[in-house]
N, C-alpha and C positions, 0 to 999 in steps of 0.2 A: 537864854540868849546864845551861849555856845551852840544848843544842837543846832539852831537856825545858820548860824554862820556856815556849821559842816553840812549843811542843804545847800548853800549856795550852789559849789563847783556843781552837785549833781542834776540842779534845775538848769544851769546856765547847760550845762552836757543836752538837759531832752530840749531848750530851747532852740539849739541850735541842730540838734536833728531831726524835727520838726520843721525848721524852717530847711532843711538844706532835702530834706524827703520830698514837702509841697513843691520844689525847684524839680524837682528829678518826675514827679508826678506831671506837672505840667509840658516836662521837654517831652516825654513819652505820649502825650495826646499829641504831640506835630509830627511822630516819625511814622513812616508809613510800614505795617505792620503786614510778612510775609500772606498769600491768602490758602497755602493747602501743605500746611503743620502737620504734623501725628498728632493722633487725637491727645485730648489732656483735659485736668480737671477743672471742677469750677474757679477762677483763683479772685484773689481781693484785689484793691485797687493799692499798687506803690510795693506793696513787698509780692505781689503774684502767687504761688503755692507753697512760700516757707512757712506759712500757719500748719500745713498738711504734715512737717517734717517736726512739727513743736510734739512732748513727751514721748516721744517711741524710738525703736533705734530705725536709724534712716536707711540701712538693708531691707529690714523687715516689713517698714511703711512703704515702700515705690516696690514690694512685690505684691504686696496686697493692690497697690494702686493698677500696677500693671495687669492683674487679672480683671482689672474692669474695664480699664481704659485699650489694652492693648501692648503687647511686647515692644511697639517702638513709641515711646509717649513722650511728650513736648510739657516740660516745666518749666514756668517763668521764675527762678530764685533773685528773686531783689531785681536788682536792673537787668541780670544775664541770661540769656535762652538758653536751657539744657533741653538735650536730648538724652531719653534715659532706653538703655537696651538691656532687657531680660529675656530674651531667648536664644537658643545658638542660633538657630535663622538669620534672627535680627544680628547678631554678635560677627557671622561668618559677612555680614554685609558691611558691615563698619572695619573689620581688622584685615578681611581679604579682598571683598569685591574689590571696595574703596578705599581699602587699608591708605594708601598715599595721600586720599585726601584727608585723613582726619590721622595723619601723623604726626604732628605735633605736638606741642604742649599748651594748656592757657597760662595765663598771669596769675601765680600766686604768691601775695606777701612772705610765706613764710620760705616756699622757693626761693624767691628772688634771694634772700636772705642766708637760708643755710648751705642753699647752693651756688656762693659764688654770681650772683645775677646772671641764673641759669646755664652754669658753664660744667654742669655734670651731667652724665651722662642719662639717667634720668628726665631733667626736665628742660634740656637743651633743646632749641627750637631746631626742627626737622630741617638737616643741610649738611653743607661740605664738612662743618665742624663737628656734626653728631654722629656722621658715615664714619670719622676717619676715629673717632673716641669710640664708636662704637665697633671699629675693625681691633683696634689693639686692646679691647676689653676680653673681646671674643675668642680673639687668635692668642693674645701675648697672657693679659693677668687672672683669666679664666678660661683658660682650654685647660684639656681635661686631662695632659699634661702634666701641666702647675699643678691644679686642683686634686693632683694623686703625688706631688710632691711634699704636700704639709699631711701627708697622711699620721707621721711620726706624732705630728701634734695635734691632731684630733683624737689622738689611740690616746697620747697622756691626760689632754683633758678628760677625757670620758672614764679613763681609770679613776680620775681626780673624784669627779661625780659621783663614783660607786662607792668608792672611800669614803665621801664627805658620810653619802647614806647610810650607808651600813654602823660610820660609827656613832649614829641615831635612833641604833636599831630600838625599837619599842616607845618611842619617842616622836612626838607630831613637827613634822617637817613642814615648810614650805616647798613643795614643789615647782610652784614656780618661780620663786628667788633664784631654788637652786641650777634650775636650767637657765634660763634669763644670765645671769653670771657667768655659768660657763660657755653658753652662747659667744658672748662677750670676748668671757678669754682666748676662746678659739680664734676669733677674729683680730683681736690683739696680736696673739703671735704668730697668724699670719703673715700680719702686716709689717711687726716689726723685731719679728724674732724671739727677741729678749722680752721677758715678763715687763709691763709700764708700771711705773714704780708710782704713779695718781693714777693707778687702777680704779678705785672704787669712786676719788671725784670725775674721772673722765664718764664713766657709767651712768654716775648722777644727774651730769648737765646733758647729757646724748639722750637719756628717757627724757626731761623735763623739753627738751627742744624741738624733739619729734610729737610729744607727745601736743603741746601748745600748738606746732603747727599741721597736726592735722585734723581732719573734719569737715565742717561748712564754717568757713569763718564772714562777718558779718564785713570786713573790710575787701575782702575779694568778690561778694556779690552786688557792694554798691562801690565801685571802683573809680567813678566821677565824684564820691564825695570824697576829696585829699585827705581832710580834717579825720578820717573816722579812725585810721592808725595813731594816731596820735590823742585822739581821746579815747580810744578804748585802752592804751599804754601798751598793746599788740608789738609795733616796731621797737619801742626799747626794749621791752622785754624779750625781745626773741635776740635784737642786737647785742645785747649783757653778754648772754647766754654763748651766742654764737663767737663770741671775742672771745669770752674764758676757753670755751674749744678750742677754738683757733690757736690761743696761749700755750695749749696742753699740746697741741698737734706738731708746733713751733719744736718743742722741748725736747718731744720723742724724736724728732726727724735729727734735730741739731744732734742728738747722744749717739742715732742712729749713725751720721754720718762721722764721728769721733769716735767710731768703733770701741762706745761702748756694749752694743750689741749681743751679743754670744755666737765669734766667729764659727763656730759648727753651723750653725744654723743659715748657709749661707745660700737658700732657695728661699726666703722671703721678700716680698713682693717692693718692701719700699723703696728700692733703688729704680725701679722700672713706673712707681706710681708718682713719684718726686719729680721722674722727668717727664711724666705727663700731665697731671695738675693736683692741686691741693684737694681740689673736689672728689677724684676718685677713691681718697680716706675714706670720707663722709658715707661714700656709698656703700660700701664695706662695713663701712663701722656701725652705720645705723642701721641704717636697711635690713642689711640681711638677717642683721641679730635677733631682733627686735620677731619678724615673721619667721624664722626658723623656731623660736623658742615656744611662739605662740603655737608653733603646728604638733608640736612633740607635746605642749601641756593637753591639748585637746586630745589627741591620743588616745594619752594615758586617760582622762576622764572616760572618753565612751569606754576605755578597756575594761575600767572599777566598774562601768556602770552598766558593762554585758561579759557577767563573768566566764558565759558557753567561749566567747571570743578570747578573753583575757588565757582561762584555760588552754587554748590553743596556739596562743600565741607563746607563753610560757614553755610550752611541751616542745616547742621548735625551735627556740632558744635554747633550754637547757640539751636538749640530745646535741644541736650544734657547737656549743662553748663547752658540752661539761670535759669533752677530751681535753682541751687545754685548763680549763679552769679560769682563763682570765678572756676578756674580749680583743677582739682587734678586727680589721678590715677585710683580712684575705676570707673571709669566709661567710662574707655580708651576702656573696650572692645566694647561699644556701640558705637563705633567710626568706621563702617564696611568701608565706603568709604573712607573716611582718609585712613586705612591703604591700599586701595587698592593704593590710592594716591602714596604712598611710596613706595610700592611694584614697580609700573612703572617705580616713582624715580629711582631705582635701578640697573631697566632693563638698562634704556635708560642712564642713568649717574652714574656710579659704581666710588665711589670714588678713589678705584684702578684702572683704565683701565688694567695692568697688573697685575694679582696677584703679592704676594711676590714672588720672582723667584726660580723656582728648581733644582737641579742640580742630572743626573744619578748615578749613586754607584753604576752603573756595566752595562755591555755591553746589550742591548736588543733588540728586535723589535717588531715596531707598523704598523700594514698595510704593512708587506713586509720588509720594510725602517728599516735601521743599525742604532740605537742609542746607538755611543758610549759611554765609560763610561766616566764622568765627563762634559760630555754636560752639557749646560746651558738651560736651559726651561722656556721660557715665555710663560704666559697662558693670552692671549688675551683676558679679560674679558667684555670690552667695545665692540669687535664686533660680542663675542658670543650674546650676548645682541641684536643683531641687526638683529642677523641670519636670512635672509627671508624666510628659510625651516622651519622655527619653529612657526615666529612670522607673524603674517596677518599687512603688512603696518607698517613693523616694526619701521619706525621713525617718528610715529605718536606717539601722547601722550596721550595715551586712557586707562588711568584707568581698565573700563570697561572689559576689554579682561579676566579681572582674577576672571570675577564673576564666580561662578560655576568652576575655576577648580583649580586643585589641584596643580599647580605649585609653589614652595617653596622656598625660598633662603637656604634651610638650606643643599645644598653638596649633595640631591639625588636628583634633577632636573638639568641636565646638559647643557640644557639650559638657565640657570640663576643661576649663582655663583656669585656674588659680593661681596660674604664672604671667597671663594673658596671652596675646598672640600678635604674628603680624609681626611686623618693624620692631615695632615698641615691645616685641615681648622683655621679661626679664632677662638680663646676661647673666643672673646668677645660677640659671635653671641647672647647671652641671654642681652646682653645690649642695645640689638638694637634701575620819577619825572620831574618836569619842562616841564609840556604837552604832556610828549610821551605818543606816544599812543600805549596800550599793543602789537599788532601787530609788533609793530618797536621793543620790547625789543632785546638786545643784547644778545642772546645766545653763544658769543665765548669761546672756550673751552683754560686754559692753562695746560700744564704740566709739573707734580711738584714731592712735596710730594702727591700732592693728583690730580685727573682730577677735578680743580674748572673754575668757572668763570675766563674769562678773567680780566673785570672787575668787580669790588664789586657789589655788589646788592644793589642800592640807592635806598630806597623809600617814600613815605608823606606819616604818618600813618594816616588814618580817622577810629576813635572809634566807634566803635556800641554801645557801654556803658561802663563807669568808669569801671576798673577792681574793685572788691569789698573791699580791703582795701585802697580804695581812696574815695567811695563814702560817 
């Protein structure tokens, strides 16, 4: 008798999503449906091509898709029409030709929610509000300036990190706890100088928020049924979540502005971010953390797991650092393969597979093809990345490719966005064991907040020598 009772809630749940689907199925046979779409696949009737996106990751599946269907392809998700773009071709037509018409943002629950009902600079709808947040993001809290003003404290967290390592030497780390963390504090004391004393709960609820709100969620593709945030428990859980932030964000500002601080430190940003909005925390805080950390664990995995590269990259380091013994900044430019290093990172693992998604503001065409107005646009940045018209052996992990040319992450190579491009590019862009044998590493890929590791990056560190405030 119990277990029948705890069946209730969840039959009265598919009752009524069954009855509120046949509603949504019905209004869709009276609306008259565009007649010269990008081509696209078979789809079902009521949910359209989300059967296509069930067990695989949704990078992976719309590039397989797009090699049959075509680089500009027309998917129906639940009630919304996406347009999905996997080529730079296709990519330079949506961020450049057209870039103004598909500069905005669509409706997403978990937006509306951790940003302020879209009042950050991210998924602020394209206007005088977004120009003018997006001039003082650019000009005031990331020129490159600023972003060489907390240099002090990028040199101590990164000491911090080499310290933590080394004193684990012979011992299996987490790798990416330990960048993730310091990711983190870098951005912390950015923002607010002084160490945050709910360091490790701000950390906790900032992954569980971003992480809940991204992906395909089932309440932003049938957005006519009200009821589905509230049966799926999607809105309070994100609201919990986002109040306890909020709480924490309150705490550090109020201490911030009671100078309890640490007056040395008086080039952090939160006095200039307080009188622009609470939102541009969030963006900082989560954002950037979160895809910087992922881009440095990928790395280091292709490095384990091509050690001709690893080798090289190691031999350019140490002749660089071994003069001082300890790392710092001024000498990052002499670091020529490193950065090629990351450059490939990039190509081949873009912490977004998707950029941020875009949505039309008004009717147009690309290649022929009718993109209506308020289409949804995803810009497939993980299999432009892979493009084999562009790249030689493109899922090879070869450095190398980028000596001598002029390919760029910064929005005018469209074959390599991982930052994206256009309007909407990013404003962070100036911020930029147990006997396996490397071969065996685990490259599988999950999808999230961010395209990371499946599993963590575990490894035994072996020292070349003491970091210098140890020896």
């Amino acid at each position: 008798m119990d277990n029948q009772f705890k069946m209730l809630p969840l039959c009265f749940t598919f009752l009524v999503f069954i009855f509120l689907v046949l509603k949504l199925w019905m209004r869709s046979k009276i609306k008259d449906s565009p007649k010269n779409l990008p081509p696209a696949p078979w789809k079902l009737p009521l949910i359209g091509h989300l059967h296509l996106l069930m067990f695989s990751l949704p990078h992976h599946r719309l590039t397989e898709l797009a090699k049959r269907h075509g680089s500009l392809m027309h998917l129906q998700l639940g009630e919304l029409s996406h347009i999905v773009v996997s080529s730079p071709e296709a990519a330079k037509e949506v961020m450049k030709t057209h870039d103004i018409s598909f500069a905005t943002r669509p409706y997403l629950l978990g937006a509306e929610i951790i940003a302020y009902n879209f009042s950050d600079i991210g998924f602020a709808p394209y206007g005088d509000y977004w120009r003018q947040l997006r001039k003082v993001c650019t000009l005031e809290l990331l020129s490159m300036k600023r972003v060489q003003s907390f240099r002090s404290i990028r040199e101590e967290q990164v000491s911090c990190l080499i310290r933590s390592i080394y004193s684990n030497t012979g011992l299996e780390i987490n790798l990416r706890e330990m960048l993730c963390n310091s990711s983190y504090n870098i951005t912390l004391r950015t923002a607010f100088a002084a160490r945050c004393k709910q360091h490790a709960a701000f950390i906790s609820i900032a992954r569980k928020l971003v992480e809940a709100a991204s992906g395909f969620s089932t309440t932003d593709l049938f957005p006519s049924v009200k009821l589905l945030p509230m049966i799926s428990g999607m809105r309070a859980k994100l609201e919990r979540w986002h109040h306890d932030l909020d709480a924490m964000l309150e705490t550090i500002i109020e201490e911030h502005r009671a100078g309890n601080a640490n007056p040395k430190d008086s080039d952090d940003v939160t006095d200039d971010l307080v009188d622009l909005s609470r939102t541009s925390f969030q963006d900082m805080l989560i954002a950037g953390t979160e895809t910087s950390s992922t881009a440095v664990e990928w790395a280091m995995s292709e490095l384990i797991k091509n050690p001709r590269i690893l080798g090289k990259a190691q031999a350019e380091v140490r002749q660089v650092y071994d003069r001082t013994g300890d790392v710092n900044e001024s000498d990052l430019h002499e670091l020529k393969y490193l950065k090629l290093v990351m450059k490939e990172t990039l190509r081949l693992h873009p912490p977004l597979p998707f950029l941020l998604p875009r949505e039309s503001r008004k009717r147009c065409e690309i290649n022929r093809y009718e993109i209506p107005a308020k289409t949804k646009v995803i810009v497939n940045a993980w299999a432009i990345g892979r493009d084999s018209n562009y790249w030689n052996e493109a899922e090879r992990f070869y450095p190398e490719r980028f000596i001598d040319s002029s390919v760029e992450y910064k929005g005018t190579n469209f074959e390599f966005i991982p930052f994206g491009a256009g309007r909407r590019i990013c404003p962070g862009i100036s911020m930029l064991p147990n006997g396996l044998k490397n071969e065996d590493l685990d490259m599988t890929e999950t999808f999230g907040a961010t395209s990371r590791r499946k599993r963590d990056l575990r490894l035994i560190p072996i020292p070349y020598h003491p970091p210098s405030s140890i020896q």
